[in-house]
Z-matrix of the N, CA and C atoms (Angstrom, degrees):
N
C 1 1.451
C 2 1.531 1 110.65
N 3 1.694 2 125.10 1 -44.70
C 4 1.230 3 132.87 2 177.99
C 5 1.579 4 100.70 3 -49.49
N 6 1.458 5 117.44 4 -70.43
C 7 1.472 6 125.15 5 179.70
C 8 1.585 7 110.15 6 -32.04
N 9 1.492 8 115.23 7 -59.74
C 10 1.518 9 118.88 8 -173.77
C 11 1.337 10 104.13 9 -53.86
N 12 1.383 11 129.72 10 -58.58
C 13 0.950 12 130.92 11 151.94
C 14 1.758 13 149.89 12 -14.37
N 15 1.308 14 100.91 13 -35.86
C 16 1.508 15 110.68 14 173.52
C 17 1.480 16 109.36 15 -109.49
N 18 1.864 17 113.02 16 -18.99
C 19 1.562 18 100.18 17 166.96
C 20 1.366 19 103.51 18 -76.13
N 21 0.884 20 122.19 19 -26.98
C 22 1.550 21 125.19 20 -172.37
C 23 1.708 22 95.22 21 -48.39
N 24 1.006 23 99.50 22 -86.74
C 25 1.884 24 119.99 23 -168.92
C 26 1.735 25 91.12 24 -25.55
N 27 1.329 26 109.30 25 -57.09
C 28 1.559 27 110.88 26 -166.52
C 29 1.742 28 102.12 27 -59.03
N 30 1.173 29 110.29 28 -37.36
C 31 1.547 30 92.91 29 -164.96
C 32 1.377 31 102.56 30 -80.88
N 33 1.470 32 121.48 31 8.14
C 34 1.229 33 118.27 32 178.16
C 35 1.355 34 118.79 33 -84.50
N 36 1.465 35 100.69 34 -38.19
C 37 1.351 36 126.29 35 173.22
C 38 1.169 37 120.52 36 -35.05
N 39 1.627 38 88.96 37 -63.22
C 40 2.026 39 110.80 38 -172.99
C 41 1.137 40 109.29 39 -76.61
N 42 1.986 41 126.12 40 -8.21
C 43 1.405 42 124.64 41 170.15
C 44 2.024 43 97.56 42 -71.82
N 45 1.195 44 86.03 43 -69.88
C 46 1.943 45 101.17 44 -174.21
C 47 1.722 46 95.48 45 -19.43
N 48 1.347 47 113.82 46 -74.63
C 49 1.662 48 140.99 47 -165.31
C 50 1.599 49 96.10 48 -54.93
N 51 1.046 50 128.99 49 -47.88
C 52 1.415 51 109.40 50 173.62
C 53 1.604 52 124.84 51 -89.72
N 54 1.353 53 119.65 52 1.17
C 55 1.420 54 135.26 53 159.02
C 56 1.334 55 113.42 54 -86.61
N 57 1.505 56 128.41 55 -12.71
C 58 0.927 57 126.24 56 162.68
C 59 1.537 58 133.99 57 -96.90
N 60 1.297 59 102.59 58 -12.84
C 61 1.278 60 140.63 59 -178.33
C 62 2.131 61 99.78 60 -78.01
N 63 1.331 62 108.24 61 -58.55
C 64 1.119 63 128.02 62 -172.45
C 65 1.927 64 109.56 63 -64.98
N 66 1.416 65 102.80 64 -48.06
C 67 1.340 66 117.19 65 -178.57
C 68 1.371 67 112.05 66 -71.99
N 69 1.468 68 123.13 67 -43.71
C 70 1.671 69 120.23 68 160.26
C 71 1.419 70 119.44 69 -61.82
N 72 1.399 71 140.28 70 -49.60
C 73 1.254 72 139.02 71 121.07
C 74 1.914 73 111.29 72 34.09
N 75 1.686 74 83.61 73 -96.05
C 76 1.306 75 94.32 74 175.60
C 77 1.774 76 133.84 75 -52.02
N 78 1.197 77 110.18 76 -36.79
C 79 1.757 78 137.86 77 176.07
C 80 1.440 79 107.18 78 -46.99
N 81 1.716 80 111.13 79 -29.41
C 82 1.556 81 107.94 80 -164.15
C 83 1.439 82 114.74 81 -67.42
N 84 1.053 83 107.56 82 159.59
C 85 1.681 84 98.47 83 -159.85
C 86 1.956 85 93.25 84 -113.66
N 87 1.434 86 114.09 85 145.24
C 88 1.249 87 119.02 86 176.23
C 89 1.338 88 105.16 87 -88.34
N 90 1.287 89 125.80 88 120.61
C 91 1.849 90 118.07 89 -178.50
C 92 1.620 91 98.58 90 -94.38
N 93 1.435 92 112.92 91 -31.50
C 94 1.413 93 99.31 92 165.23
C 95 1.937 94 142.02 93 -33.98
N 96 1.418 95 108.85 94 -37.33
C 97 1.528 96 133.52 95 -163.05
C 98 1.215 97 100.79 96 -121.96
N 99 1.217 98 131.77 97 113.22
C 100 1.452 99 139.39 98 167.25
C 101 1.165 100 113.82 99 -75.46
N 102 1.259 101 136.10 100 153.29
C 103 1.204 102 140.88 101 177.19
C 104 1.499 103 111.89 102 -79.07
N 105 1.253 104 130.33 103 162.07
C 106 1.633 105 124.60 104 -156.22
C 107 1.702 106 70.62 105 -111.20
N 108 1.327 107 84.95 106 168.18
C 109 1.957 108 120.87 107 -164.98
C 110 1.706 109 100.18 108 -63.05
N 111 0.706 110 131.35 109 112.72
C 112 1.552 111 129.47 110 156.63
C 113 1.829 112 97.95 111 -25.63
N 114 1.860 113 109.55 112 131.31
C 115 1.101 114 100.10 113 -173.35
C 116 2.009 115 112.15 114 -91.06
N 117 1.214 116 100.04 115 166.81
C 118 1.631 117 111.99 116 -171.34
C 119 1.559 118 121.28 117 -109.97
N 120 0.867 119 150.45 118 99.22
C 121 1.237 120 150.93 119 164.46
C 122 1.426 121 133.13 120 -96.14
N 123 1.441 122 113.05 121 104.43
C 124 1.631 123 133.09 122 -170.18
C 125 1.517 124 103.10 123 -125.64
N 126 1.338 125 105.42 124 160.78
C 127 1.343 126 115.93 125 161.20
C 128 1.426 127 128.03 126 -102.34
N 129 1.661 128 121.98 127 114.46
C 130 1.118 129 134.06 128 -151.23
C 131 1.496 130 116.23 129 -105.08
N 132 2.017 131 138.25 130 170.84
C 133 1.075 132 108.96 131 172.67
C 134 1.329 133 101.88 132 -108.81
N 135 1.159 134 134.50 133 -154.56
C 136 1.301 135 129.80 134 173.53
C 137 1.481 136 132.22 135 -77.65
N 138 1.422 137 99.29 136 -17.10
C 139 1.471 138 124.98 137 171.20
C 140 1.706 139 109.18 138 -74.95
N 141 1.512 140 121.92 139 -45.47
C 142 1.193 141 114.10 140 173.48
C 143 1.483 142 125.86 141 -85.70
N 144 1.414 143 114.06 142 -4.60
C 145 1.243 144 115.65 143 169.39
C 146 1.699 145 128.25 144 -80.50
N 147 1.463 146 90.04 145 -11.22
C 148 2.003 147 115.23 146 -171.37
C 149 1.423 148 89.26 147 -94.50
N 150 1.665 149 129.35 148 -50.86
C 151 1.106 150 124.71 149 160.39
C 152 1.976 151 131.00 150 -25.11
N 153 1.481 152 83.49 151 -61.20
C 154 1.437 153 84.05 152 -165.11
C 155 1.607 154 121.18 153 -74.92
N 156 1.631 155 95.05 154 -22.50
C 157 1.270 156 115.94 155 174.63
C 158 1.639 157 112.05 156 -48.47
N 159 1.334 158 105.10 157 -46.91
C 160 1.274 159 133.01 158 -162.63
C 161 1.503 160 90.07 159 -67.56
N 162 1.228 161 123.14 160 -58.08
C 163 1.671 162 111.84 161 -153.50
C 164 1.324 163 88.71 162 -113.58
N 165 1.209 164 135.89 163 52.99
C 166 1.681 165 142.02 164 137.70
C 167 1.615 166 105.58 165 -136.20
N 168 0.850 167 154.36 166 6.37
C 169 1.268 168 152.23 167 134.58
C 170 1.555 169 109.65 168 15.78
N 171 1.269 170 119.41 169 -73.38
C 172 1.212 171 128.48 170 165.30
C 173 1.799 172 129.00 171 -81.45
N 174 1.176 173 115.82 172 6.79
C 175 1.219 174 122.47 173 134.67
C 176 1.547 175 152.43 174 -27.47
N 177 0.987 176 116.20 175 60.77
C 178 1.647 177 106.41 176 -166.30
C 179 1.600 178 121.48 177 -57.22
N 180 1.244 179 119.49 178 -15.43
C 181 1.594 180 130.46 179 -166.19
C 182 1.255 181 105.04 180 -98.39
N 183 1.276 182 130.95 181 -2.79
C 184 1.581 183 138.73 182 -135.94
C 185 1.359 184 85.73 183 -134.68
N 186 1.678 185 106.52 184 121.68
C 187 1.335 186 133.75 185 172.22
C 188 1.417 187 116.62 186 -144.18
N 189 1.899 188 109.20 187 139.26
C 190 1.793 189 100.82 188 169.31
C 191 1.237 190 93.12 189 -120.73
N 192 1.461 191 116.33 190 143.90
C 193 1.122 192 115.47 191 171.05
C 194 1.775 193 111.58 192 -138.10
N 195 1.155 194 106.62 193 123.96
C 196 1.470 195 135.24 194 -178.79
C 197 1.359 196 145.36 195 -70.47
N 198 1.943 197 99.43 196 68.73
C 199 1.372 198 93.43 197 -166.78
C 200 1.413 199 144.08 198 -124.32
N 201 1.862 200 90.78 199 82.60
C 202 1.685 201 107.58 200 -131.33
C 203 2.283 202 73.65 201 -119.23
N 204 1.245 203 106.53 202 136.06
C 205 1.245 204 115.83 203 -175.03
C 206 1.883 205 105.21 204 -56.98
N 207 1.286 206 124.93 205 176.89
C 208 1.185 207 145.57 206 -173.22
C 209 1.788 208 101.68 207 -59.88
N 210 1.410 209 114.22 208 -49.28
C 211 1.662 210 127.71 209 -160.98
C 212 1.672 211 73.69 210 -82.23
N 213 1.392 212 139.34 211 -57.05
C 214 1.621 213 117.45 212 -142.60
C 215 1.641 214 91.07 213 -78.60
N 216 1.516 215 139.38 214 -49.27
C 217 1.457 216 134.85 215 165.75
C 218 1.370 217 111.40 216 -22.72
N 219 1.330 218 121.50 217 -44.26
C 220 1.448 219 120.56 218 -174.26
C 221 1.638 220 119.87 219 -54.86
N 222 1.791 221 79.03 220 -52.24
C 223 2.184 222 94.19 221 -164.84
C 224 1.380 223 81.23 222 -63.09
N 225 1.280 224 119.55 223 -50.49
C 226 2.249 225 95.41 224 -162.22
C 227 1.220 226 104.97 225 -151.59
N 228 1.220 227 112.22 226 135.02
C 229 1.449 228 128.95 227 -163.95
C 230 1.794 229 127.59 228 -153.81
N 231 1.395 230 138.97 229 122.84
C 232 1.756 231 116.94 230 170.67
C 233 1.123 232 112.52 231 -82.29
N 234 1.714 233 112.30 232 123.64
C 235 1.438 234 126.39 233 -169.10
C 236 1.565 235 111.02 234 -76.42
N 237 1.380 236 98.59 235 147.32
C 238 1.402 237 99.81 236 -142.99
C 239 1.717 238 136.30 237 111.30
């Protein structure tokens, strides 16, 4: 029982030690890859959305997304 007992504890050990091993692991931080912008949500007119479009083009993080019903698309919109 003593014996069962002290492998026991050990294999507990080497569980803890490799969950801890595994979980720091993960924590490391890549300095290579920046993290993309925390995203923003405003309400824009159609003039600043052709704008922004325009000078993020090459943007990869940079999205508009449009979620104005069928009747509000109608009253105002950039054609196209």
């Amino acid at each position: 029982m003593v014996m069962n007992l002290k492998r026991m504890t050990w294999a507990w050990v080497a569980v803890l030690l490799l969950g801890v091993t595994v979980v720091g692991a993960g924590c490391t931080a890549d300095t290579e890859t920046p993290a993309p912008p925390a995203p923003v949500a405003e309400t824009i007119s159609p003039l600043k959305a052709y704008t922004l479009t325009q000078n993020n083009q090459r943007n990869p993080y940079f999205a508009i997304i449009d979620v104005r019903t069928a009747a509000e698309f109608t009253e105002e919109h950039i054609e196209g």
